[in-house]
Steps between C-alpha positions, in 0.01 A plus 500: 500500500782732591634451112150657365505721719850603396486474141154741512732741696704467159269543287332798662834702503554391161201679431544828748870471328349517163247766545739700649776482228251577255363831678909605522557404190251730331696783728821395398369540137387853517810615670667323235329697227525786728928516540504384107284825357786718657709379230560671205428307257177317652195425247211741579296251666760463797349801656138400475569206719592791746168579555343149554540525889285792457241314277516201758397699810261748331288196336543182798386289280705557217781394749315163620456446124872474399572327861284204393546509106914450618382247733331303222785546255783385724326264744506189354876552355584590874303185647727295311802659618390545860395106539841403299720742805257338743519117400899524496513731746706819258615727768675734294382826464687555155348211391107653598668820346503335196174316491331835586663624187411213273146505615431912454683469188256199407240713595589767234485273194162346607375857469719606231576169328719667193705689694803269492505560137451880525818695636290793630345262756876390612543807725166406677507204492833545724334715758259277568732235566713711722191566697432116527886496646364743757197295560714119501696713787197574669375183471799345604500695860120394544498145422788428304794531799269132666403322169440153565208267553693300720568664823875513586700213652601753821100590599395143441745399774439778716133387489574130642727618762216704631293214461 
């Protein structure tokens, strides 16, 4: 019984981890855009994504509407790699870096599926997977830093000497 219980604890910070990553992620993105516009020679549409904060608090729901449509495009990319670091227990936070990456930048071609093939989508394409580095970090320090369904070796004898 104490193994369910345990691997639900998993799973729910898996989740909390998730939801969490996803909300700084979206940050990270914006300031992203934001520190890019500054330079010189950034397309036009750098500074628009300026004012997106803006958009997000003025209209809520605007905000809960691209919270859950980048839930739905990287959640089932980032269930795979959350029950892979789970089921081998993948401590590493470079390695949950990296998944994060992988999965926003899988996330961008299922909206935009020809942008591999179109160079103007490049540059976007790598600020959204810098913000899924952000969010793999985040994730990482939530639920990431304990993956593992199995409990460690150290609690489970610290449980039957108490015993």
């Amino acid at each position: 019984m104490a193994m369910v219980g345990y691997v639900l604890k998993r799973i729910l910070m898996m989740l909390a981890g998730y939801l969490v990553a996803v909300l700084v992620g979206l940050i990270a993105l914006v300031v992203i855009y934001m520190v890019l516009s500054s330079l010189p020679s950034a397309p036009g549409y750098f500074e628009l994504m300026q004012f997106t904060p803006v958009a997000v608090l003025v209209v809520p729901p605007l905000g809960m509407f691209v919270y859950f449509l980048t839930i739905v495009v990287t959640g089932m990319q980032t269930l795979v790699f959350a029950l892979i670091a789970e089921f081998f227990s993948l401590r590493s936070f470079w390695l949950h870096m990296l998944f994060g990456c992988a999965a926003a930048a899988a996330g961008f071609v299922l909206l935009w599926p020809d942008a591999p093939d179109d160079p103007e989508r490049w540059a976007d394409m790598g600020i959204i997977a810098g913000a899924g580095l952000v969010a793999g970090l985040v994730y990482w320090l939530i639920a990431g830093r304990d993956a593992g369904f199995r409990r460690p070796l150290a609690q489970i004898k610290q449980f039957q000497e108490k015993s």
